[in-house]
C-alpha positions as CSV (number, residue, x, y, z in Angstrom):
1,X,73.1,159.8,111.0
2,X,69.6,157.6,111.8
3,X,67.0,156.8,109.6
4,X,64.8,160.0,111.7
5,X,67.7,162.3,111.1
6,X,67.8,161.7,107.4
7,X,63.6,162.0,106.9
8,X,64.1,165.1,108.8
9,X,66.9,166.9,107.1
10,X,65.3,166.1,103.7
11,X,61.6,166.7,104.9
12,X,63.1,170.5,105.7
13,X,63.9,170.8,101.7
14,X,60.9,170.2,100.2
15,X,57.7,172.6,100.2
16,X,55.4,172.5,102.8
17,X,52.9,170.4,100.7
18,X,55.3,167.7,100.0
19,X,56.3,167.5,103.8
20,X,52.4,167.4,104.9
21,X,52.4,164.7,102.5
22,X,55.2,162.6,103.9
23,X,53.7,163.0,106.9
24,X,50.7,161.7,106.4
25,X,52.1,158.6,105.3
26,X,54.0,158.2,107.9
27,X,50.8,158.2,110.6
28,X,49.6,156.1,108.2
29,X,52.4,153.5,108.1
30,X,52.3,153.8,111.8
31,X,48.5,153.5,111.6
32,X,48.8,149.6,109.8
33,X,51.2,148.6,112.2
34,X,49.5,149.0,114.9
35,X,46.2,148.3,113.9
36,X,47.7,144.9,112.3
37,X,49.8,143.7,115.6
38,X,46.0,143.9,116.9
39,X,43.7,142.7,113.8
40,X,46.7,139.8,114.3
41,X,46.3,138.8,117.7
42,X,42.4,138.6,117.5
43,X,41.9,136.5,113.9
44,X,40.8,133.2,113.9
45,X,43.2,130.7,111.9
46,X,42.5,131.4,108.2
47,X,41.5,128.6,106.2
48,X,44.2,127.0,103.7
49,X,43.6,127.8,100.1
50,X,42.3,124.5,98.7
51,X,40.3,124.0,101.6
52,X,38.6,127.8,101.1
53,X,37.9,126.9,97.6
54,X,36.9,123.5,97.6
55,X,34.0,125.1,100.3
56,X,33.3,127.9,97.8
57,X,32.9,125.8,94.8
58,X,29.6,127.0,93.0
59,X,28.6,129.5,95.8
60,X,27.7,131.8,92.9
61,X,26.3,129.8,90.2
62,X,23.3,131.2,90.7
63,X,24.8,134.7,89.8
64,X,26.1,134.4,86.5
65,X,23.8,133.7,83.6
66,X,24.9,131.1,80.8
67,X,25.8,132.1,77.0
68,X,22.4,131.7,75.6
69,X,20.8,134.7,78.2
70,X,23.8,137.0,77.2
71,X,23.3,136.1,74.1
72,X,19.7,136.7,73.7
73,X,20.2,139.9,75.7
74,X,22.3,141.2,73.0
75,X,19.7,140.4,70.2
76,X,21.6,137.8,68.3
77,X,19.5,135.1,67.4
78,X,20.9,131.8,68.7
79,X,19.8,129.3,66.5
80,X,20.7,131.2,62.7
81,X,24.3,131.2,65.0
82,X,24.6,127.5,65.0
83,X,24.1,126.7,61.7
């Protein structure tokens, strides 16, 4: 018995939800294949990791504030902290 002839005699069990459901993942298996022998065949090389972050490195600095703003957002007063 093949893999199809399996699905299908177990598919015919189960309630008509459950089968819609298997079948929509199986469009959707056959969906990401064929969409990714595609998205494959058009990508440019990807970058190797070390080289990706070294050229990262910093990009968002700018974005995250340091401890004395989140500090002073949250009322405590930084300077009775340090003693």
């Amino acid at each position: 018995m093949t893999i199809a002839e399996q699905i299908y005699t177990l598919v015919k069990t189960l309630p008509q939800d459950d089968a819609s459901e298997i079948l929509t993942f199986a469009e959707f298996i056959k969906s990401k294949r064929e969409n990714g022998a595609k998205s494959t065949d058009s990508e440019e090389p990807q970058m190797p990791w070390p080289e990706l972050v070294r050229s990262l490195a910093g990009a968002w600095a700018d974005d995250f504030p340091d401890l004395d703003t989140i500090r002073a957002g949250m009322g405590q007063d930084i300077l009775r902290e340090s003693l």
